[in-house]
C-alpha positions in Angstrom: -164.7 -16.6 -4.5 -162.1 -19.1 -2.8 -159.6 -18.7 -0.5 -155.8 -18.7 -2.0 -154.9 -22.4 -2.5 -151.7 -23.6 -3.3 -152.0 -25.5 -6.4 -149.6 -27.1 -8.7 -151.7 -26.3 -12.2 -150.2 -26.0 -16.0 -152.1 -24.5 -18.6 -150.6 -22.0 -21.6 -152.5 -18.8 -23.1 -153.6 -18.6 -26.6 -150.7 -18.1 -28.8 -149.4 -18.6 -32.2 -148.0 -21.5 -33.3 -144.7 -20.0 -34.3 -142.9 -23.2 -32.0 -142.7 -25.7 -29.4 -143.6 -24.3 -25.7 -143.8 -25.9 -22.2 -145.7 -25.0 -19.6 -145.3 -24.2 -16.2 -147.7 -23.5 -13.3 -148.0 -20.7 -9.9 -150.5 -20.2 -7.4 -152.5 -17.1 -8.0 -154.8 -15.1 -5.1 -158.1 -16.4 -6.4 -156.5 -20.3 -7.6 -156.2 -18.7 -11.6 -153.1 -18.7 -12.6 -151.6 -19.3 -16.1 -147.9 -19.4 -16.8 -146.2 -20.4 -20.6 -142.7 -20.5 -22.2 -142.4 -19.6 -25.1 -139.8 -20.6 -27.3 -137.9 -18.6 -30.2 -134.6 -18.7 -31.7 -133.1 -16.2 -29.8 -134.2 -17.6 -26.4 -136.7 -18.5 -24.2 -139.4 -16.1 -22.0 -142.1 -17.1 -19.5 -145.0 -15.6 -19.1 -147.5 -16.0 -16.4 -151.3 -14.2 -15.4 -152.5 -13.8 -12.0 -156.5 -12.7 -11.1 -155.4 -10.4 -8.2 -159.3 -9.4 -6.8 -157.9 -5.8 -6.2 -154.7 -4.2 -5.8 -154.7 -3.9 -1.8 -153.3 -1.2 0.0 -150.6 1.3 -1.6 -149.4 4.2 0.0 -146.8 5.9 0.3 -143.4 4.0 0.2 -145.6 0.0 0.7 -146.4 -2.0 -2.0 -148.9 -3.5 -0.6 -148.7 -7.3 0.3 -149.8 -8.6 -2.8 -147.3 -6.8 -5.1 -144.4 -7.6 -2.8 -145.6 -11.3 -3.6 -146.3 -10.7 -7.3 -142.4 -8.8 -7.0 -140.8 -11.8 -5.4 -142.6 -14.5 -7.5 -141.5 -12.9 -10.7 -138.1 -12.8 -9.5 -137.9 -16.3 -8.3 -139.9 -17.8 -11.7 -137.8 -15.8 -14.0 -140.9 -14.7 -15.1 -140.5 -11.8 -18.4 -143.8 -10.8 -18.1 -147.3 -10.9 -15.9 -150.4 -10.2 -17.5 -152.8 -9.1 -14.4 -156.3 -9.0 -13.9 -158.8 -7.2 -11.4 -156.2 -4.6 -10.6 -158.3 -1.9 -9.2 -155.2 -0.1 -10.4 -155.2 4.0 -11.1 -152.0 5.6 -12.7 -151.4 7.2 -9.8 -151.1 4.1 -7.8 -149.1 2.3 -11.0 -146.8 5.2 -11.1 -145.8 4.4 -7.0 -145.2 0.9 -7.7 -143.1 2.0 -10.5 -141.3 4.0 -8.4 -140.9 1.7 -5.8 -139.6 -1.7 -8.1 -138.0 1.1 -10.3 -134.6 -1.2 -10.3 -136.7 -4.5 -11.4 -140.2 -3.6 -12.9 -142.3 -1.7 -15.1 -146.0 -1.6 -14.8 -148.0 -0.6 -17.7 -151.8 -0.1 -16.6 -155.1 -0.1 -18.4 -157.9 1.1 -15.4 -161.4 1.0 -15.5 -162.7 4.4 -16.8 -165.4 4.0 -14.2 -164.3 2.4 -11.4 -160.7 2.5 -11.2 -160.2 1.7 -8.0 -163.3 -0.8 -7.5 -163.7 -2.6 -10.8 -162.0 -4.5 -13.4 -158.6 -3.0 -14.9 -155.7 -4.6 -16.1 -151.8 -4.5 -16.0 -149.3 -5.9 -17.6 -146.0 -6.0 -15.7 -143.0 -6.2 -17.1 -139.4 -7.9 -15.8 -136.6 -5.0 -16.5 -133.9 -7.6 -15.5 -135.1 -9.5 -18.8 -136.5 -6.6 -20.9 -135.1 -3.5 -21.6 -138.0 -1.1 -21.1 -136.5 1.7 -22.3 -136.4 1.3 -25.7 -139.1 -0.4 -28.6 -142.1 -0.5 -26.4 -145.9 -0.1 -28.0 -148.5 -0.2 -25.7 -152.2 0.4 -26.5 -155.9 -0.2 -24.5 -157.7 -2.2 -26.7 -160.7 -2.0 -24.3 -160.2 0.2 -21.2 -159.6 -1.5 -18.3 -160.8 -5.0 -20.1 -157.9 -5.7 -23.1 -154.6 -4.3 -22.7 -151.6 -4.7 -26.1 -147.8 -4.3 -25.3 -144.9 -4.9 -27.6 -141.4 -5.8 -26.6 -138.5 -5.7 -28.0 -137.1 -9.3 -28.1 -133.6 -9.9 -29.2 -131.7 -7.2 -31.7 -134.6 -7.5 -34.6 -137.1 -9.1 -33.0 -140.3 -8.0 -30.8 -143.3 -9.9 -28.9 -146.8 -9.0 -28.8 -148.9 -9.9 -25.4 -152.3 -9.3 -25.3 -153.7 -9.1 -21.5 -157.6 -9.5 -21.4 -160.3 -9.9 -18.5 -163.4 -11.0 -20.3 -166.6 -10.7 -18.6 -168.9 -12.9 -16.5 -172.0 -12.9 -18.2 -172.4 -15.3 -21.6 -173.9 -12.5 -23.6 -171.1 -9.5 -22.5 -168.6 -12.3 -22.7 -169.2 -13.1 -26.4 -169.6 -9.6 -27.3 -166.0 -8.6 -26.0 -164.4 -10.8 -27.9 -166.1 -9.4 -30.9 -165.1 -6.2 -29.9 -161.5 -7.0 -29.0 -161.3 -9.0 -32.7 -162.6 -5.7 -34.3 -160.0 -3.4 -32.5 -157.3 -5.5 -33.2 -157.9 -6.0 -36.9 -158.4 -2.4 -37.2 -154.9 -2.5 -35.6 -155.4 -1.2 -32.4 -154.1 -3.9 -30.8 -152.2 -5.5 -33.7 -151.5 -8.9 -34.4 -150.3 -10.8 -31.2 -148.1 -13.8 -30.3 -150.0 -14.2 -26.7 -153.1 -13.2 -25.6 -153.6 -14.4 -22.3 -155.7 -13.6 -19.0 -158.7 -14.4 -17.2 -161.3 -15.6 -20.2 -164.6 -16.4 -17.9 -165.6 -19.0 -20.4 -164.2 -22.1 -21.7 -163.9 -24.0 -25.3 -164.6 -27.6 -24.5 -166.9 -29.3 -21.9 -163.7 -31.1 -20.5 -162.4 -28.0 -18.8 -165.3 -28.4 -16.5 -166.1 -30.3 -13.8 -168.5 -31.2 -13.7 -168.3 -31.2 -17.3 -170.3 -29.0 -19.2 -170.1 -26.5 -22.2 -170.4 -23.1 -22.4 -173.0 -21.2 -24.4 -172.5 -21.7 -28.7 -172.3 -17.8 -29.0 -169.5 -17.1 -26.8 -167.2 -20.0 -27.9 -168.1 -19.0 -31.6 -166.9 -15.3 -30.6 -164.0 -16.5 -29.4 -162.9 -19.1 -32.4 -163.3 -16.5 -34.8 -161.0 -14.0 -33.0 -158.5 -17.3 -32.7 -158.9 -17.9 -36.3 -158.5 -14.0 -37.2 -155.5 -13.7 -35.4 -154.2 -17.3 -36.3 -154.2 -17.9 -32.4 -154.8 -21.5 -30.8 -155.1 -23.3 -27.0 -151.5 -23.9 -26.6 -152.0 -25.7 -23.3 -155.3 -28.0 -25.5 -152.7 -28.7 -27.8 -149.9 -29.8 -26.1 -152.2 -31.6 -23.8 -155.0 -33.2 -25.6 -157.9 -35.0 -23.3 -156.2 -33.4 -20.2 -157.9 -32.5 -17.5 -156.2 -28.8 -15.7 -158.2 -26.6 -13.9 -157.4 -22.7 -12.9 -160.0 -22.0 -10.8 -162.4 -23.5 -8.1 -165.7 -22.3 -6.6 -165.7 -23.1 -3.0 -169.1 -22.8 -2.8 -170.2 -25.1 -5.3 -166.7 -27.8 -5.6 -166.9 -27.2 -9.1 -164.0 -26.0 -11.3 -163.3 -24.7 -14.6 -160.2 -23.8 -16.9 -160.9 -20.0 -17.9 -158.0 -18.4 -17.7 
């Protein structure tokens, strides 16, 4: 994987097209990230999603480096909520953050049940100074450590739904989760979401590739049926139509790709 790059990038999540949303763009660990505002009557929220490659080192009464920077960029962005991928996150660990950004954040944590501390795992953290936590929150694992479903209580009457997700590598496993996450959320394990965002591993159009090329039929046919299920489209796609923005760049190879 590459080296952290600072990037200027603007892409949105899948959402639904309740309104009109901008976009907005920060550097990630791995080069992935993907920030959106969304826009509603009673105000405005941003959220963002970071590919962290591992939680680093927490003990004790230290963060760690990377949540210290995840801390201070969430605070500087006025960022309500980030969706996080490759946590290598335990409860036990989630609970010491917790403890330690107690004033400013709440982590909500969705580990691998295999290899929590090696593998995969999501979290979705959440900006106390712009959410009240305390009150009207629903989270559910749609998929262990893969899909992770919180709502938020957003105004007096109102709530969000955000949807965190880190799809697989391969083409087959990648178009099989999304069937899987579709299913779950139908049978309302997940529910029906505003946002889903996160680190896809695939892309929808041979333009968010370079070079360009498309992705296997089955797993964009996976995920446009979930989209269409869930009334969900390519905010970013939309609002940007023949644009060329990409999230993530293989050193290795120069090439790049748009999947998150």
């Amino acid at each position: 994987m590459p080296p952290r790059r600072e990037l200027d990038r603007a892409t949105n999540p899948l959402q639904r097209p309740a309104g009109p949303s901008t976009t907005s763009g920060d550097p990630s660990s791995r080069d992935n990230a993907r920030a959106a505002t969304t826009k509603r009557s009673r105000g405005r929220i941003k959220v963002a999603s970071l590919n962290i490659r591992g939680a680093g080192n927490i003990s004790g009464r230290n963060p760690g480096e990377k949540w210290l920077r995840m801390h201070q960029l969430m605070k500087e962005k006025h960022i309500g909520v980030l969706a996080v991928q490759e946590t290598h996150l335990t409860q036990e660990n989630a609970d010491i953050l917790n403890e330690l950004f107690e004033s400013s954040l709440k982590i909500f944590v969705s580990p691998d049940p295999e290899s929590p501390t090696s593998a995969r795992g999501v979290a979705t953290v959440v900006n106390k100074k712009i959410f009240d936590v305390d009150s009207g929150v629903t989270v559910k694992q749609i998929i262990p450590g893969r899909a992770l479903s919180i709502s938020l209580k957003w105004g007096a009457n109102a709530s969000i739904q955000i949807i965190n997700v880190y799809a697989p590598n391969g083409p087959s496993e990648n178009a099989r989760f999304w069937a899987e996450v579709d299913t779950r959320m139908l049978e309302n394990r997940g529910g029906r979401p505003d946002i889903m965002l996160g680190d896809f591993n695939m892309v929808e159009a041979q333009e968010d590739r370079a070079p360009a090329r498309s992705d296997p039929s089955g797993t964009n046919a996976s995920l446009a049926t979930l989209r269409s299920n869930h009334n969900l489209i390519d905010g970013w796609r939309r609002t940007n139509p023949g644009k060329r923005c990409f999230t993530f760049a293989q050193q290795a190879t120069g090439s790049q790709s748009r999947i998150d």
